[in-house]
N, C-alpha and C positions, 0 to 999 in steps of 0.2 A: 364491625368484625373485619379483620385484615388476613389475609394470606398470601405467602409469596413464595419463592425459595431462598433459602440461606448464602450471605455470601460463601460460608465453604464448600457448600454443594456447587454453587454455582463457577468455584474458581477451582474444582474440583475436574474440570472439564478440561482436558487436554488443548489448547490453540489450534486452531489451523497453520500457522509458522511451524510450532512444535512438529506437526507429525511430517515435518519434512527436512530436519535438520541434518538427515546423515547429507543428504542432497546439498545441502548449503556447503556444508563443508567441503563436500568434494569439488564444487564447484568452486570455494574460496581457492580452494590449493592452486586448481588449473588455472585461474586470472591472476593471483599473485606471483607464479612462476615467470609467467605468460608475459605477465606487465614489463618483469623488467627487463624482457626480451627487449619488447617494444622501445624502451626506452635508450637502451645500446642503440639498437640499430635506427630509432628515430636519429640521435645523436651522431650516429657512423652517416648515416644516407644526407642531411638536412632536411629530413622532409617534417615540413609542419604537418601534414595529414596524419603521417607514423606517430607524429608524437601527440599529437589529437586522440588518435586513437588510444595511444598509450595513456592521455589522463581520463579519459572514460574509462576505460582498463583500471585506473588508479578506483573512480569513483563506484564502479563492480566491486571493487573490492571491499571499500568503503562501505557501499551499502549491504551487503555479503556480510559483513563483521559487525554493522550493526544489528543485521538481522538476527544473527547469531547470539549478540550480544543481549539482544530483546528477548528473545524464546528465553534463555536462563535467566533473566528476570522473573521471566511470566511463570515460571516453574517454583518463584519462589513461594514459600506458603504466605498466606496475610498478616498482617498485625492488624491490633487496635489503631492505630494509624493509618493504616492503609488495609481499609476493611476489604476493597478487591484485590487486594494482593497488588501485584505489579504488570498486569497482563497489558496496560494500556501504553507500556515501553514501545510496543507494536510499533503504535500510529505515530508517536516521537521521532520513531525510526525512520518511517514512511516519510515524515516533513522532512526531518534531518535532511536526506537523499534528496529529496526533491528541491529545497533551498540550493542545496551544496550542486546537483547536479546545471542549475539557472544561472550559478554565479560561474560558473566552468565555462560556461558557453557563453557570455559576454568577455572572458578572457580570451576566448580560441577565436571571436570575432576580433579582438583587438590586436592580437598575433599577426590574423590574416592580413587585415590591413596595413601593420606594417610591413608584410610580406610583400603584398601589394606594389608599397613605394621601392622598396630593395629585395626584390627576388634573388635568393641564395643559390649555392648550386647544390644539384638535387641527383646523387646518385639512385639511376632507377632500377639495377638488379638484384641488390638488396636489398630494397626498401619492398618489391616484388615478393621475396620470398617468405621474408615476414609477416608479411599481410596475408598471406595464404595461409601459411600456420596459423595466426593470429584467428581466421575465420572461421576452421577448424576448431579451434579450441571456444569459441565462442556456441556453435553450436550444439557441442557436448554441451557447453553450460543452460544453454536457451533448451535443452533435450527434460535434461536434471528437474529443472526448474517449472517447465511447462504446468504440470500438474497441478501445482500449489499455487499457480497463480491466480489461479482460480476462485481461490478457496481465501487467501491470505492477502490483507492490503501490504502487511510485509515486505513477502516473498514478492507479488505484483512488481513493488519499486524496484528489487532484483532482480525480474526481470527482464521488468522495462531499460533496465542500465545494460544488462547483456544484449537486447536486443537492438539498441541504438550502436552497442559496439559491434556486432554481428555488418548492422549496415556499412559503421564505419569502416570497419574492416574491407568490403565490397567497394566503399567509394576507395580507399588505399589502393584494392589491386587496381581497380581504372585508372588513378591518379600516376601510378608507374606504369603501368603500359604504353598511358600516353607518353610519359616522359622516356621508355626505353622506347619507341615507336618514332615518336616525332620531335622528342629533344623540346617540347614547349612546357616551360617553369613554370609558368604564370599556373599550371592545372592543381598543383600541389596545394596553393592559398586558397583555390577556387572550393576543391573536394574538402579541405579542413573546416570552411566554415561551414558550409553544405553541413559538417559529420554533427556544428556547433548547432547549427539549426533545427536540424531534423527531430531532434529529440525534445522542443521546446513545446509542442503540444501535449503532446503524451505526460510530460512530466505536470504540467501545469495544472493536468487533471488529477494525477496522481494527489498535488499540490492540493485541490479543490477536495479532494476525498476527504484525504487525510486533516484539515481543517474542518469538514462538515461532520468529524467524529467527535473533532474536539469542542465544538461549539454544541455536542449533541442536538445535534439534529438529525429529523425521520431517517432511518434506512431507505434508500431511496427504490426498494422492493415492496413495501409499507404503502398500500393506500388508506390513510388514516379515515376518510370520508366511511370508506368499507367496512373497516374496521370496526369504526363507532357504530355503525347500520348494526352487526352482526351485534354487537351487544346490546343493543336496544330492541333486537327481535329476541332477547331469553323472553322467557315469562314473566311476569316481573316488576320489569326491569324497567321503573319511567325516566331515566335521566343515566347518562355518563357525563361523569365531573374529570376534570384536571387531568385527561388523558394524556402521557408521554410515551413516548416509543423512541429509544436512543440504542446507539451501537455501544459497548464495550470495547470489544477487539473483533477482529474477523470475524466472523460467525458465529457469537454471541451479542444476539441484543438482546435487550430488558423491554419491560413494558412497567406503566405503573398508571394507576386509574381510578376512580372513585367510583362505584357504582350503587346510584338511590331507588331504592323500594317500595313499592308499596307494604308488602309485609316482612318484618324482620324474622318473622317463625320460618321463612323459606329462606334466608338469609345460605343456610348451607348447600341446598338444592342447586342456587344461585348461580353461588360460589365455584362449585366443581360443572356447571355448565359452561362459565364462564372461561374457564382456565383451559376447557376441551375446545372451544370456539377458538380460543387463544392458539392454541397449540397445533391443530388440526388444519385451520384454515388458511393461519400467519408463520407456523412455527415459532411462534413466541413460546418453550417451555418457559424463560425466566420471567414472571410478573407477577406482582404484588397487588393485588384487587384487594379497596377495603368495601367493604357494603355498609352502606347508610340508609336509614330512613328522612325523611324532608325534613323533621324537627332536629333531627342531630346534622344534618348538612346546617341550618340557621345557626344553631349553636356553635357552631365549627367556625361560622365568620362565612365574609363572602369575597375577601382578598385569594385568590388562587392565581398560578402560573401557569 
């Protein structure tokens, strides 16, 4: 005996990305505006920091559009092909950003260095005022966004890109201060890799997330040791088989699990205790419990994943 909920019930379920898209957007407009501020006046000042900041500013937007990009995926209904519809564009998105944001910052350390050997000249009351807007606009975004980070591995990577530019931004206005202050260049290559660095943890987790969905593996709020406890205390209930607990997208994981009986006449009793343990204790509503008895588990084979 098996029961579960249906892929459409289940892809039925709005995203956590979704219910924050007006937010993305506004947020897209303000960093692509923003960016190619940055860009001019990186270009007008020579400062590698301004334009440091400007290609994180590129990568907000980047990950902002893919974000975007994923939620109307995820909206689309399923096919026979693709019986979960498209909701797992999400996590694609989330690596995308996180790849694209590591290889950004092995560039801005390569810059630096050659900054390093040939320091440019660095107008600092421009590159000043810039940065100040810049950080302005950065914090409306990291305002926007806050919410959903929460909730969405999406949105998270869009955050984490405004929030490494919010810093970057702070290291810019220091890097011109010092330069309008003390006329010393050398701070310009020092603050740009600083802005390449900074964001290399953060992401790398991002990175680890985002791969621990694709690999389906436990939600790492899931203690599965607990989990099997609680269903081995139904009534019942002598054995859990082939226990899985994988994410989806944000906020949707599944569960799927075999559970063996002593008697199959309680088989439904089981069944709806099992699904309220599920739900109640884990928030697992999506899983598919089949109920067995010990001769149909032999029958079944004893190869399981």
């Amino acid at each position: 005996m098996t029961a579960g909920i249906s892929a459409s019930d289940l892809m039925s379920t709005t995203t956590a990305a979704g219910r924050h898209k007006k937010r993305l957007y506004i947020a897209l407009t303000l960093t692509t505006t923003f960016m190619a501020v940055e860009v001019v006046g990186g270009l007008w000042t020579g400062s590698l920091a301004l334009l440091a900041d400007a290609a994180h500013m590129l990568t907000d937007a980047g990950g902002l559009a893919l974000a975007l990009i994923a939620i109307r995926f995820a909206e689309r209904p399923r096919t026979p092909q693709n019986t979960f519809g498209y909701v797992r564009m999400e996590v694609l998105s989330a690596l995308t950003n996180a790849v694209v944001l590591l290889l950004l910052t092995v560039y801005i350390l390569y810059e630096a260095y050659q900054r390093f050997l040939n320091p440019p000249e660095i107008i600092g009351g421009p590159m000043l005022a810039v940065a100040v807007v810049g950080l302005i606009v950065n914090l409306i975004s990291m305002k926007l966004l806050s919410a959903g980070s929460s909730e969405s591995l999406n949105v998270k990577g869009a955050y984490f890109e405004v929030l490494a530019d919010m810093l970057g931004s702070l290291g810019v206005i220091v890097a011109a201060a010092v330069v309008v202050l003390t006329g010393w260049q050398l701070v310009d290559p020092i603050i740009g890799a600083g802005i390449g660095l900074f964001i290399v943890p953060r992401t790398w987790i991002l990175l680890k997330q985002a791969i621990h969905i694709l690999m389906e593996g436990t939600p790492p709020e899931i203690d599965m040791a607990l989990l099997e406890k609680r269903l081995l205390d139904i009534p019942g209930v002598a054995a859990v088989r082939d226990l899985h607990v994988w994410t989806i997208t944000s906020g949707v994981d599944a569960m799927s699990g075999h559970l063996v009986v002593t008697d199959m006449a309680s088989a439904p009793v089981t069944l709806a205790a099992a699904q309220e343990a599920l739900k109640s204790g884990f928030g697992l509503a999506h899983a598919t419990i089949q109920i067995e008895n010990e001769d149909l588990r032999k029958a079944e084979g004893e190869q399981r994943f």
